[in-house]
N, C-alpha and C positions, 0 to 999 in steps of 0.2 A: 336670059330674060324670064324663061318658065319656069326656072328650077325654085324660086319661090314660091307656084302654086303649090297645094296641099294634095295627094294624090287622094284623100280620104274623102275629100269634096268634088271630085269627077263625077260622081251618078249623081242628077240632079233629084234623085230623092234624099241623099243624105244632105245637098247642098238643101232643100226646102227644109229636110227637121231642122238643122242648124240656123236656117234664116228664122223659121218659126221660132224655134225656142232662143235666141239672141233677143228678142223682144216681149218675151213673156218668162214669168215665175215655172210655175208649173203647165203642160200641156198633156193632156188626158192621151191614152192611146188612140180611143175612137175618133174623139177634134183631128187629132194631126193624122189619122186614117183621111177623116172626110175633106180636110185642107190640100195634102196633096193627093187627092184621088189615088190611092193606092190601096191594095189589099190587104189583109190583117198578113198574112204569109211575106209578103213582098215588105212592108213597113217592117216588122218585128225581124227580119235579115239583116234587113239597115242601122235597126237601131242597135241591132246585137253588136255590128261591125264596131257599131260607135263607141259602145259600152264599153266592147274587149280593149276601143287605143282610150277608155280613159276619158273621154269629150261628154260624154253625157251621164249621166246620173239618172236613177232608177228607184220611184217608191210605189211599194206593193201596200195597198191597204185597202181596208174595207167599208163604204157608206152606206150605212143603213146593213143589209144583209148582200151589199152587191161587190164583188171586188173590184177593185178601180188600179190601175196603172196608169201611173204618172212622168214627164221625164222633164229633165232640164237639163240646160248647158253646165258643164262643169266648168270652173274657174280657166283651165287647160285647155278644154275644147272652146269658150267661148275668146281665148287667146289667138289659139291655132285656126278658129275661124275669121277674123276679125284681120290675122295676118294674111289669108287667103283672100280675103278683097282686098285688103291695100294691094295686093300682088298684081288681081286683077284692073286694077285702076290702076295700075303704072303701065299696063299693056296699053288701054286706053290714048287716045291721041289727047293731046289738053288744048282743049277751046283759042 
C-alpha cells in the first residue's frame, strides 16, 4: 500500500518546495526560504536533492545588479509529485 509513496517527498521540506512550486511558474529562493520557514543552508540541501533526481529545474540570473535564483517543477518532478498524492489519497479512508 506504501510502496507507491515517493521516498523523495518524506522531509516535509521538499514535500512544501514541490507543493509550492506545483502551483506557481517560477519561485525565487528567498519566497520559498520565507514560505517554509527554513534556512538558506537547510532550503538549498533540499533543493540540491531535488535537482540531483531531475524534479526541479534551476535559473541563475541577474535583476538589475542583484543575482536572483529561481526554481520550478520539472515536467518529471511535477509527475513524480502529483503521483505521490494520488498515493497518499488512496491511504486515505473515502467519505
Amino acid at each position: 500500500m506504501i510502496d507507491a509513496l515517493n521516498k523523495a517527498f518524506e522531509s516535509r521540506v521538499r514535500l512544501g518546495i514541490m507543493a509550492v512550486l506545483a502551483v506557481n511558474e517560477w519561485v525565487d529562493h528567498s519566497t520559498l526560504k520565507e514560505l517554509l520557514g527554513v534556512t538558506d543552508g537547510n532550503l538549498a540541501s533540499h533543493l540540491a536533492a531535488l535537482e540531483q533526481l531531475k524534479y526541479v529545474l534551476v535559473r541563475k540570473r541577474f535583476i538589475g545588479r542583484r543575482p536572483n535564483t529561481s526554481y520550478r517543477a520539472s515536467a518529471a518532478g511535477a509527475k513524480a509529485f502529483r503521483a505521490h498524492i494520488d498515493a497518499i489519497e488512496q491511504l486515505l479512508p473515502k467519505p
